[in-house]
SELOKE-391294 format. One record per residue: x, y negated, z of N, C-alpha, C in turn. Coordinates in steps of 0.02 Angstrom, whole numbers, plus 50000, padded with zeros to 5 digits. Each point is the difference from the previous one (the first is absolute). Layout:
BEGIN
XYZXYZXYZ...
END
This chain:
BEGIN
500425005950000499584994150000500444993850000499854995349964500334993750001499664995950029500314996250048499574995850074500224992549975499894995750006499914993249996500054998550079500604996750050500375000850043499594993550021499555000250052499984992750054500304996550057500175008350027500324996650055500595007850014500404998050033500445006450001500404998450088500055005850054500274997450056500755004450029500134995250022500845001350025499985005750057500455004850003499885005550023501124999150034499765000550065500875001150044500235005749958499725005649973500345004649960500424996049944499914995649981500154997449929500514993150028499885000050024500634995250064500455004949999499975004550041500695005349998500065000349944499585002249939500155000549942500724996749968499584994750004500164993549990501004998350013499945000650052500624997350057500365007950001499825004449987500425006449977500585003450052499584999050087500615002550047500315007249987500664999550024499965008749954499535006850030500024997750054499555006250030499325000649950499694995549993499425000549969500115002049919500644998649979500235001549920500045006350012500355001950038500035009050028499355006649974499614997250063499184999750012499525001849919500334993549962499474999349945500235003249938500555001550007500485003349957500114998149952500354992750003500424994949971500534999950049500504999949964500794997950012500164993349982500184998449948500334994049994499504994749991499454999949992499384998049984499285000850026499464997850017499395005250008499725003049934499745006550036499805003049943499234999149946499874996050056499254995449952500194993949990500084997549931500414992450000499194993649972499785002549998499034996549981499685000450074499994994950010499794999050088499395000450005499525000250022499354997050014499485009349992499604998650057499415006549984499334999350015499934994050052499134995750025499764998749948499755000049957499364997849949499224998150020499784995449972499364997750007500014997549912499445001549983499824995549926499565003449968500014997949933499405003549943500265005749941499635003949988499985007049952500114994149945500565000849950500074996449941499985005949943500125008250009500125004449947499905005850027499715005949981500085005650043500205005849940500325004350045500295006149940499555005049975499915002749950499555005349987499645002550051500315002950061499925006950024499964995350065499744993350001499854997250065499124999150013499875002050056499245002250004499664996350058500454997650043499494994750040500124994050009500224997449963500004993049990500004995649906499784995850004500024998349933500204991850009500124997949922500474992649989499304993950060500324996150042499574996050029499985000350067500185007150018499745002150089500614995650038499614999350064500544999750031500365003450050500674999849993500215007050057500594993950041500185006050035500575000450061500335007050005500814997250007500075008450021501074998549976500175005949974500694998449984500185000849933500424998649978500274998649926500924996750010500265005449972500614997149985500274997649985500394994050033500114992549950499624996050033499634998750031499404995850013500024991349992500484999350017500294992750011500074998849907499365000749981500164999249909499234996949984499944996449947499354997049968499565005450002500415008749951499405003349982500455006650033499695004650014500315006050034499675007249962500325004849968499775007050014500085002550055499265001050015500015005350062499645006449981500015005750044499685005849989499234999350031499385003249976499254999550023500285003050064500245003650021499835004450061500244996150069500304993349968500484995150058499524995850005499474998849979499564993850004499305001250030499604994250029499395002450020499634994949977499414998349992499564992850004500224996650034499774994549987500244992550085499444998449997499865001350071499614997050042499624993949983499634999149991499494990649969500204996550073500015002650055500084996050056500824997150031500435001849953500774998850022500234997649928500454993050023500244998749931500555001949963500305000349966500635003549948500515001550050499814990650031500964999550048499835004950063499445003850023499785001550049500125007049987499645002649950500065007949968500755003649982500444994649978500705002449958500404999350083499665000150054500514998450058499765005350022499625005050003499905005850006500535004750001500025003549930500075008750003500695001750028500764997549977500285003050026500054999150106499874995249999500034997950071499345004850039499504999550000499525001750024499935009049985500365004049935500055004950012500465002250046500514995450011500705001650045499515001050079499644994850012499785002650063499575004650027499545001949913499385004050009500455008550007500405000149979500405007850006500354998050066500224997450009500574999150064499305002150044499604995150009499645002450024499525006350043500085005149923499685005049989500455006550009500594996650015500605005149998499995000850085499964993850011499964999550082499315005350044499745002449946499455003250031499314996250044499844991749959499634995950033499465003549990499474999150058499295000850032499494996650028499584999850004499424993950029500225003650084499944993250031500335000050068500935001250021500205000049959500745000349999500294991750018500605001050051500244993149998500585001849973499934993349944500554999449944500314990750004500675002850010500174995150003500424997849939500204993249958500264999949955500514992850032500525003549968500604993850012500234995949933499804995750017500254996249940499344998249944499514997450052499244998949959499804993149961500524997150001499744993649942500264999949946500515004349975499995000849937499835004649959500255000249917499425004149962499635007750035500275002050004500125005450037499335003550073500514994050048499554999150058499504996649977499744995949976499334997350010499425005549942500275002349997499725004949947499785004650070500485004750029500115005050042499284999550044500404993150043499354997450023499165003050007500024996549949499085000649934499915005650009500485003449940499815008150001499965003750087500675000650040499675001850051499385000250045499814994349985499424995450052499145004849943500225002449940499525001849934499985006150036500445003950006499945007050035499924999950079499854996650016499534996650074500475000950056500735000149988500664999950069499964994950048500394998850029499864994850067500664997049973500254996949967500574992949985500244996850046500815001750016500334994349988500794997949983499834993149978500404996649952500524997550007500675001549997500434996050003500394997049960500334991150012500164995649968500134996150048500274995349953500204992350034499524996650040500214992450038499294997850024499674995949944500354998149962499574995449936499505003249971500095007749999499625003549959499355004850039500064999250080499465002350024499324998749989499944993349992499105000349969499925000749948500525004149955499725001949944499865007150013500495001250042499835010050000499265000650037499714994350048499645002050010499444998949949500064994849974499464999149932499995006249957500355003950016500135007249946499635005850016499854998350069499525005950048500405001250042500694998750019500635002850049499465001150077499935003550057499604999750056500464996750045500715003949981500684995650065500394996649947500214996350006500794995849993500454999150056500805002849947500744998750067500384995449948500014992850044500684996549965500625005250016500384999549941500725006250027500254994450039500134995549993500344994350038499765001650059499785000550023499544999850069499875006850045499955007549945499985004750031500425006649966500175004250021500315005849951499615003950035499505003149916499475005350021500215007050021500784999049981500355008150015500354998450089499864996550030499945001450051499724999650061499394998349965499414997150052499545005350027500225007349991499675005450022499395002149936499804995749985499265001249960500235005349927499585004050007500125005149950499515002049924500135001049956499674998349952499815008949964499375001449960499935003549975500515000149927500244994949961499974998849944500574993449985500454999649980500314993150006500265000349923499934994749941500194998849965500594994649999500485003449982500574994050006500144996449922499394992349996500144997649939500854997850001500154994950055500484995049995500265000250064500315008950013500125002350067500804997250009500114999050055500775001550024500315001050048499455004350049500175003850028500345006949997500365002750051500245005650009499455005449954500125004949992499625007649994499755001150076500635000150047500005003550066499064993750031500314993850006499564996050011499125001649954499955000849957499435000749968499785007450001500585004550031499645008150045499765000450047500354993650058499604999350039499284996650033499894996649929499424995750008499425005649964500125005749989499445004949991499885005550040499164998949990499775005650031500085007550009500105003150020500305007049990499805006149950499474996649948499855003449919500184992549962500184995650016500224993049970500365001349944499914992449950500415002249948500184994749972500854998050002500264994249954500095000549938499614995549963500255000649915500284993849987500844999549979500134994549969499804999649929499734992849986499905000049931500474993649988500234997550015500704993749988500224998450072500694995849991500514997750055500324991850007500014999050028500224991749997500975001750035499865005849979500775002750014500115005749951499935000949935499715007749986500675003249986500654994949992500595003649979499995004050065499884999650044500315004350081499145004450028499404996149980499455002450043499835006649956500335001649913499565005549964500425006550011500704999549995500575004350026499845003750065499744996750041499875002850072499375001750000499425000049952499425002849996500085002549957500185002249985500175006949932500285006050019500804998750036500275002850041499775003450045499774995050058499885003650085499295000350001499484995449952499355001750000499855010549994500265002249962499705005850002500245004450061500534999550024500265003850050499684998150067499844992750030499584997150029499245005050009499885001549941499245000049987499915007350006500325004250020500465007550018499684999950063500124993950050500095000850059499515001550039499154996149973499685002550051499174995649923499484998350040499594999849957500064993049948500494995850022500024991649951500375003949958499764994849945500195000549938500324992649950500684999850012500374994149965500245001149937499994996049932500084998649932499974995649955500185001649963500094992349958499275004049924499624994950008499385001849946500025001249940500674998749977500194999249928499834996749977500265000649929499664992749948499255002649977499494995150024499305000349948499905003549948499425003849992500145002049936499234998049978500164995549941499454996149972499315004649955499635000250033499565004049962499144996750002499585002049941499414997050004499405000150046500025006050052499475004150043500374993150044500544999550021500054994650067499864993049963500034998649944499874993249965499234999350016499775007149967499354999150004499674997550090500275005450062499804998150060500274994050017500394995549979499994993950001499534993649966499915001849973499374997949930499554999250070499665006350019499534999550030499924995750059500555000750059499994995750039500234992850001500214995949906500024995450003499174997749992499855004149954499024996649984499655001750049500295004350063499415000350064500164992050053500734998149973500124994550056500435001950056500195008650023500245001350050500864999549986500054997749930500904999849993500084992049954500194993950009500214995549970500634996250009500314999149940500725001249988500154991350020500435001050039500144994450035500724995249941499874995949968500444997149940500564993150029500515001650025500274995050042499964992449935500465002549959500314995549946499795001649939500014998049945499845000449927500664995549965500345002049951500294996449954499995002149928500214995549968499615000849942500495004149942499755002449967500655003249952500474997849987500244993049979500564997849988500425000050049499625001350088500455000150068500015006450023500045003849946500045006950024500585001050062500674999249948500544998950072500074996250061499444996149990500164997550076499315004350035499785003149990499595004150024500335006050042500515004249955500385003050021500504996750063500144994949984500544996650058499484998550070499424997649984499544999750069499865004650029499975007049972499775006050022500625001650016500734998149985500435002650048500274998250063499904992849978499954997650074499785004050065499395002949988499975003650077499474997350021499594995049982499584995550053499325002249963499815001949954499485000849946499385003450044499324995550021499665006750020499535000149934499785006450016499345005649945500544998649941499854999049946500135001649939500234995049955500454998549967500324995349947499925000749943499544995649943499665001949931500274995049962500115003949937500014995149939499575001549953499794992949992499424998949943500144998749940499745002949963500065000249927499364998349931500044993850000499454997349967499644995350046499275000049997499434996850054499715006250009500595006050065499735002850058499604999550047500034992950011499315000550054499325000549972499765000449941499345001849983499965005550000499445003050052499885005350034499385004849920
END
């Protein structure tokens, strides 16, 4: 399918990409280079062409979902990467979706979340966490959120039930124990985030605000750890983009129970400084570039 590109969003994967530490060249299996050199995979826009043998969508619709290259006017993507968009979320709103929001809906799901489970997520105002959030709070867990203090009334605007400034508290040693802990933008110990679970508890890292040192030691001692008695520590792996989770996203953006929180917008010609804001570190929810007049929903 050939997509007509509205809005397309910045993904920390594509930062590392990007900035090419070697651990992560390792990882992606690029050496001197990364091995995907066409950046971009968030899509939001319109059906401009479809291939023979494409059957649910036709020239006009509008979708969301991933496409390779994204950060481009017009994109081939595959039907099976795309879903409708939502009439109730706009381009810049929908293309800030899939890879982020699947990252938390599996991390999630890997974690073994449940209605009545307390799940705690570290690192909840960006893409990631504020996603985590939503979805947790969708599968009816008891939340809570951690972040900065700037960013606490947003986690709670997200559904969060608790908020911990880290400044203010370290949840790994305040006794309180968690069913479930997603580590978006962890940097804590392993040892520290074993002990903040319950005794069937389960840490899933899905990123690190340390990851050269935090993924080595959850790769490593996570499985031998997880030997020991009923917790279970790991790193979630990379996402794997598929349409059944596009689609359960679809749904809980048009029910209202998941909306994609859009820090910044820049416009195509500022693509790179898009990338440079999102490395900064400070970025909450999601960083978009628009392509065309994106905001007409």
């Amino acid at each position: 399918m050939l997509v007509q590109v509205r809005a397309a969003s910045v993904n920390k994967a594509e930062w590392y990409e990007l900035t090419s530490p070697p651990l992560l060249r390792l990882i992606s299996g690029g050496i001197r280079k990364p091995k995907r050199e066409l950046l971009g995979a968030d899509i939001a826009g319109r059906v401009e062409a479809v291939g023979a043998k494409v059957s649910r969508f036709k020239a006009g619709d509008e979708v969301f979902g991933c496409g390779r290259g994204g950060f481009a006017e017009y994109v081939c993507a595959r039907e099976d990467l795309l879903v409708p968009k939502p009439a109730n979320v706009s381009f810049e709103e929908a293309a800030a979706v899939p890879v982020a929001a699947i990252t938390a809906l599996q991390g999630l799901r890997k974690g073994g979340i449940q209605p009545g489970k307390k799940v705690l997520v570290d690192g909840a105002s960006g893409g990631v966490g504020t996603f985590a959030v939503q979805i947790a709070k969708s599968f009816g867990a008891e939340v809570t959120a951690v972040c900065s203090a700037r960013n606490l009334d947003l986690a709670r605007s997200l559904g969060a039930d608790r908020v911990i400034d880290y400044d203010q508290e370290d949840f790994t040693k305040s006794g309180q124990t968690y069913d479930l802990i997603l580590g978006v933008n962890g940097h804590h110990s392993i040892w520290g985030y074993r002990r903040s679970l319950t005794p069937a508890g389960a840490y899933m890292m899905a990123g690190s605000s340390k990851l050269v040192s935090s993924l080595p030691q959850v790769m490593l001692l996570g499985p031998l750890l997880s030997r020991k008695d009923g917790r279970r520590l790991g790193f979630m792996g990379i996402a794997k983009l598929n349409q059944d989770d596009l689609a359960a996203l679809k749904d809980l953006l048009e029910s209202g129970k998941l909306k994609p929180f859009v820090d910044k917008t820049f416009h195509f010609s500022e693509a790179a400084e898009a990338f440079r804001y999102l490395g900064e570190g400070h970025a909450r929810g999601k960083v978009v570039v628009t392509i065309g007049s994106a905001g007409q929903a």
